[in-house]
C-alpha positions as CSV (number, residue, x, y, z in Angstrom):
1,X,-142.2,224.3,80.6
2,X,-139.4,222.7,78.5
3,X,-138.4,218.9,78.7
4,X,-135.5,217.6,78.9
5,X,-134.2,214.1,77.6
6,X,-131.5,212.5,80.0
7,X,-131.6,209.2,78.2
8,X,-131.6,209.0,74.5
9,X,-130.0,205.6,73.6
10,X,-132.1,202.4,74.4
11,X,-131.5,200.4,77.2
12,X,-129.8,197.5,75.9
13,X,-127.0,199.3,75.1
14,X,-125.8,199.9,79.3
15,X,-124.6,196.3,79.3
16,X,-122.3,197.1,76.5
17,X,-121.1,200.0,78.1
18,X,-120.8,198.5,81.2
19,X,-118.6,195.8,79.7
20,X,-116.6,198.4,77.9
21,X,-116.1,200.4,81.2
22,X,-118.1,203.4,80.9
23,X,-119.4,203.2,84.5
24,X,-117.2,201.2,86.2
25,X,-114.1,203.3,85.2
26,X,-111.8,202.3,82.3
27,X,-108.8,199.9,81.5
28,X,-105.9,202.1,79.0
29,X,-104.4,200.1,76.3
30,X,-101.3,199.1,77.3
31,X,-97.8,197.3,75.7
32,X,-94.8,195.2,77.0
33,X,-91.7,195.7,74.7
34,X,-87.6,194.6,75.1
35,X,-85.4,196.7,74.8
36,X,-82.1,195.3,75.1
37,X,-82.3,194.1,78.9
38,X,-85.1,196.6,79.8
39,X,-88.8,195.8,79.5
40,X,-90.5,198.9,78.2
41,X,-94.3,199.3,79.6
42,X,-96.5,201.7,77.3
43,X,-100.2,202.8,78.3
44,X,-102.3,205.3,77.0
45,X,-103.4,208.2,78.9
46,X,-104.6,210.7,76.8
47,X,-105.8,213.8,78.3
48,X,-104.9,212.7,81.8
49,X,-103.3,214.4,84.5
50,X,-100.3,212.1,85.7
51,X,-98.7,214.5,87.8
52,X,-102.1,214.9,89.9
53,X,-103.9,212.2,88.9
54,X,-101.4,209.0,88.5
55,X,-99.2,206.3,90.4
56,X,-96.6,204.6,89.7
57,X,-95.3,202.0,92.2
58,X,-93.7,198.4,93.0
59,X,-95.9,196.5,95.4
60,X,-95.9,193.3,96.1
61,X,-93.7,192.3,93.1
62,X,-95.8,194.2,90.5
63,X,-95.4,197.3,89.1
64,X,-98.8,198.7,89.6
65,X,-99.7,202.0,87.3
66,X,-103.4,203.1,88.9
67,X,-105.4,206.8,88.3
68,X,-108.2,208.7,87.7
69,X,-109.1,210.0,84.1
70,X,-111.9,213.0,84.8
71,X,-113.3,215.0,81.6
72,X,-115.1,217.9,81.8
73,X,-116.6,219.2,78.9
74,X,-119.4,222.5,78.8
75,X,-120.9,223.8,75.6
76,X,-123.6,226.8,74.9
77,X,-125.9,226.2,72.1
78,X,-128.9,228.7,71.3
79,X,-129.1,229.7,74.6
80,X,-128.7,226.1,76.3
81,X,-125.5,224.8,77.9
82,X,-124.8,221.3,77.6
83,X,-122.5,220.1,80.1
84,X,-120.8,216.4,80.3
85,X,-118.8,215.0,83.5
86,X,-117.1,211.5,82.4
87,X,-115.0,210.1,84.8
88,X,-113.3,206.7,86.2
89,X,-110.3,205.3,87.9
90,X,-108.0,202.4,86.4
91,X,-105.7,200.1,87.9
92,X,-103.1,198.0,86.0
93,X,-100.8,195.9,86.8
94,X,-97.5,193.7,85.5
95,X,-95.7,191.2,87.3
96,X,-92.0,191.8,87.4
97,X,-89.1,189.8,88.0
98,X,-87.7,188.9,91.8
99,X,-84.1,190.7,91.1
100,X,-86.2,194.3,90.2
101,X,-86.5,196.7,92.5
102,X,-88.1,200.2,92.6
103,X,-84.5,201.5,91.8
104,X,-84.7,200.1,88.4
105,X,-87.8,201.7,87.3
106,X,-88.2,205.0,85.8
107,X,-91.3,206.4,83.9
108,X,-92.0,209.4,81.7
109,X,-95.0,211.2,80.0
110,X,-95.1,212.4,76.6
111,X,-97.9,213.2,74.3
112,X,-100.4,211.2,76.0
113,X,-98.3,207.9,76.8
114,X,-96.8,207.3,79.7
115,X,-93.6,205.7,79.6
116,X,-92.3,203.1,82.6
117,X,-89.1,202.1,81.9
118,X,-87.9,198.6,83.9
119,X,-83.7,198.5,83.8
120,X,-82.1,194.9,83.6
121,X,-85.8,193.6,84.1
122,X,-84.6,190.9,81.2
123,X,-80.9,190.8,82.2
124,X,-79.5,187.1,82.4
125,X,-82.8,185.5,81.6
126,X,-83.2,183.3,78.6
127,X,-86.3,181.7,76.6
128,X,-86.7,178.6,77.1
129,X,-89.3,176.6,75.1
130,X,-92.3,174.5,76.3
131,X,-92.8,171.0,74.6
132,X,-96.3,171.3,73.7
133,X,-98.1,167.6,73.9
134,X,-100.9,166.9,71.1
135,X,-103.8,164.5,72.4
């Protein structure tokens, strides 16, 4: 009879992955840029599926990207076959301004980043600068 090991990292180490994600799903790193008027949104999907496994939509004035990474990964070594399922969905989410509508937004996927662009999104809107009060 041959054992097998399910669990070879100690047990303090689930809270860390729990924090980072592992089990609960995952957030993708994700960037805001201006171009001109535009706001350029940037997340990292690597591997993923967006034609069959992402959305991209307006709701409730936010654009709202949301998924479902899944790797599956099988391997035969000396006669055993290692197999690993990781999987998890993601949700994120960017406010946008009151004059955007869906009309405004296209997206694109390229080399695992997808690309949302957000026409005008910074059209007629200006910095202005907070006084910051010292106590």
């Amino acid at each position: 009879m041959s054992q097998v090991t399910l669990w070879t990292r100690p047990t303090w180490e689930i809270d860390r992955w729990v924090k980072q994600g592992v089990f609960n799903g995952f957030s993708p790193a994700a960037e805001i840029a201006k171009d001109g008027d535009d706001a350029v949104v940037r997340v990292e999907l690597p591997g993923v599926d967006v034609e069959k496994d992402v959305n991209v939509e307006v709701d409730k004035g936010q654009l709202v990207i949301r998924g479902e990474r899944r790797d599956e990964r099988s391997e035969d070594k000396g006669g055993r076959t290692l197999s690993e399922v990781r999987y998890g969905s993601f949700r994120r989410s960017f406010k946008l301004p009151a004059h955007v509508t869906s009309d405004a937004i296209s997206a694109s996927y390229d080399a695992g980043v997808l690309t949302v662009r957000v026409a005008g999104a910074h059209k007629g809107a200006e910095a202005q600068r907070i006084a910051i009060e010292s106590r």
